[in-house]
C-alpha positions in Angstrom: 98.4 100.1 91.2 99.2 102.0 94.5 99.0 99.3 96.6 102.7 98.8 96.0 104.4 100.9 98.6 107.1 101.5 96.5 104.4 102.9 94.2 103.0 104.6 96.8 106.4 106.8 97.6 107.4 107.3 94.0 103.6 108.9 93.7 103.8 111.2 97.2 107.3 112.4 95.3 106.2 112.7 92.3 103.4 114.8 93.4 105.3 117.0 95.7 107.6 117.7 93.1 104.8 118.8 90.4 104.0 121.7 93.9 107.0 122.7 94.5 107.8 123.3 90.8 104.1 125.0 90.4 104.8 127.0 93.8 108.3 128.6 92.3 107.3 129.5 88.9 103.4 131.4 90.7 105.7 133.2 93.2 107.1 135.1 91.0 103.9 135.7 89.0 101.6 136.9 92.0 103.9 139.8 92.4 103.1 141.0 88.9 99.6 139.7 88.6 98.3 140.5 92.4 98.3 138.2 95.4 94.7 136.8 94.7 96.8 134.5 92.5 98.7 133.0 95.2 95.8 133.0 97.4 94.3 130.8 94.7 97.5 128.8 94.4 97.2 127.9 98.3 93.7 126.4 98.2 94.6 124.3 95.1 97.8 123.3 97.2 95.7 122.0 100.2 93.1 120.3 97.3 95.8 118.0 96.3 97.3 117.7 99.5 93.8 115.8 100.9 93.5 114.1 97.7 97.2 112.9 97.7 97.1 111.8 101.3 93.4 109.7 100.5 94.9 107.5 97.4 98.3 106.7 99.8 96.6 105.9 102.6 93.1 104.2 101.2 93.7 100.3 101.6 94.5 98.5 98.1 92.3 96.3 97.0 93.2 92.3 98.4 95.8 94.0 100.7 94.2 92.0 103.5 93.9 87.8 103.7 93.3 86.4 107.2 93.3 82.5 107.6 90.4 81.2 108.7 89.3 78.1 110.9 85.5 77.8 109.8 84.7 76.7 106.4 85.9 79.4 104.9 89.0 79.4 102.8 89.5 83.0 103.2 88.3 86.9 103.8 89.6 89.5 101.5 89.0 93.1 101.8 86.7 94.5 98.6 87.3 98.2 97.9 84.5 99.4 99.7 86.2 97.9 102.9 83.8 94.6 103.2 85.3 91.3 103.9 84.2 88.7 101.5 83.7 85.2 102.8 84.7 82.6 99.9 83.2 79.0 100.5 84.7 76.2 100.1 82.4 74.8 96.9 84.0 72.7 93.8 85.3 76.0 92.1 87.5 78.6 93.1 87.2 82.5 91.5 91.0 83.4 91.9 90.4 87.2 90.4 89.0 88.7 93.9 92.7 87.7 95.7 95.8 89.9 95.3 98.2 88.4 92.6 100.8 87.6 95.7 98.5 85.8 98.3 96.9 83.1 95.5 99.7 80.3 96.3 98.7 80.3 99.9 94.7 81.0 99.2 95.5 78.0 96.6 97.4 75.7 99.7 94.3 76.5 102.1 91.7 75.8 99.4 92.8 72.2 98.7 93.3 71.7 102.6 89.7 72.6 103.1 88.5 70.8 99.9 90.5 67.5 100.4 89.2 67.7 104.1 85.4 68.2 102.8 85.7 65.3 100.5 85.5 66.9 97.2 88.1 64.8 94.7 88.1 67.4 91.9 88.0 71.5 92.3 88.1 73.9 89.4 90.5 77.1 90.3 89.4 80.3 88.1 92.4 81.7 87.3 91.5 83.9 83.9 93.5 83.3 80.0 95.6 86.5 80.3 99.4 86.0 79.4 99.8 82.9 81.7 101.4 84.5 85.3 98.3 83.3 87.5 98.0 80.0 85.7 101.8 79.1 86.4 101.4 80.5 89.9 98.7 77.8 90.4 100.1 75.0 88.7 103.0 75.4 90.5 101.1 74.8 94.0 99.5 72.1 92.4 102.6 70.2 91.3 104.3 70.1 95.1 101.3 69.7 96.8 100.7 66.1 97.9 96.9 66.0 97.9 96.9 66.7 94.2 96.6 63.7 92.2 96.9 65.3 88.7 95.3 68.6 87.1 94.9 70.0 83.6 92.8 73.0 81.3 89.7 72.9 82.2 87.1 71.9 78.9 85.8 74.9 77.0 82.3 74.6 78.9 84.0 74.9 82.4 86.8 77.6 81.4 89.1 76.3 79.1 92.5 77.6 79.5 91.4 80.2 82.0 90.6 77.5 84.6 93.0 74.4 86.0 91.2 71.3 86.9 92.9 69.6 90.0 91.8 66.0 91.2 92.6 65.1 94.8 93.7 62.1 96.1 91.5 60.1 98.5 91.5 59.7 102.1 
């Protein structure tokens, strides 16, 4: 979710709006009620001040894809900051990859597999409402190594899963 940056900003606004709202309603307060009150008020200021500045500046999840010359399609970031290696095998898992780097995860992955021999691949890209799966089938239609693809059968994925089969060599 904040791994948009224009998510990001509305949040940090949003937030610093909510404190300076908070900070002119107490100052009036802590002269009637004592200055404990703002003293209070401060340390719960700087609380959400480090918390704020951790969520905008932790890494979002798949934020980072590096290309890759070994036999490796790709290395995403996981949320604990560990690169994941994804080998190039008969299926792909799609979920792991950030919704805007699967066409070009999707473009290296048939490079790789067409290169390694492998004539059909499986791409895992879930049932949901259809984005990801015409995201997919999209690469696969303009891409030249792609002989034809179609819904996986319900024992491999059904309609969460696309079934390409590559042309020879």
């Amino acid at each position: 979710m904040l791994g948009d940056p224009a998510v990001r900003r509305a949040y940090l606004l949003t937030k610093l709006a909510v404190v300076a709202l908070a900070a002119a309603v107490s100052w009036p307060l802590s002269r009637l009620i004592g200055p404990e009150v703002w003293l209070g008020y401060g340390v719960f200021v700087a609380i959400m001040a480090l918390i704020t500045l951790a969520v905008l500046l932790a890494p979002a999840r798949g934020d980072e894809v590096h290309r890759s010359s070994d036999p490796v399609v790709a290395e995403t970031v996981t949320d604990s900051g560990d690169p994941v290696r994804i080998p190039v095998e008969d299926a792909l898992d799609l979920h792991p990859f950030a919704p805007r780097d699967i066409p070009a995860v999707v473009e290296d992955y048939l490079e790789e597999a067409h290169a390694r021999g492998l004539r059909e691949v499986r791409l895992i890209h879930g049932r949901g409402i259809g984005v990801q799966r015409d995201r997919v089938r999209s690469v696969l239609g303009r891409n030249p190594l792609v002989e034809s693809f179609e819904d996986a059968t319900p024992d491999r994925g059904g309609w969460g899963a696309t079934i390409a089969r590559l042309r020879g060599s």
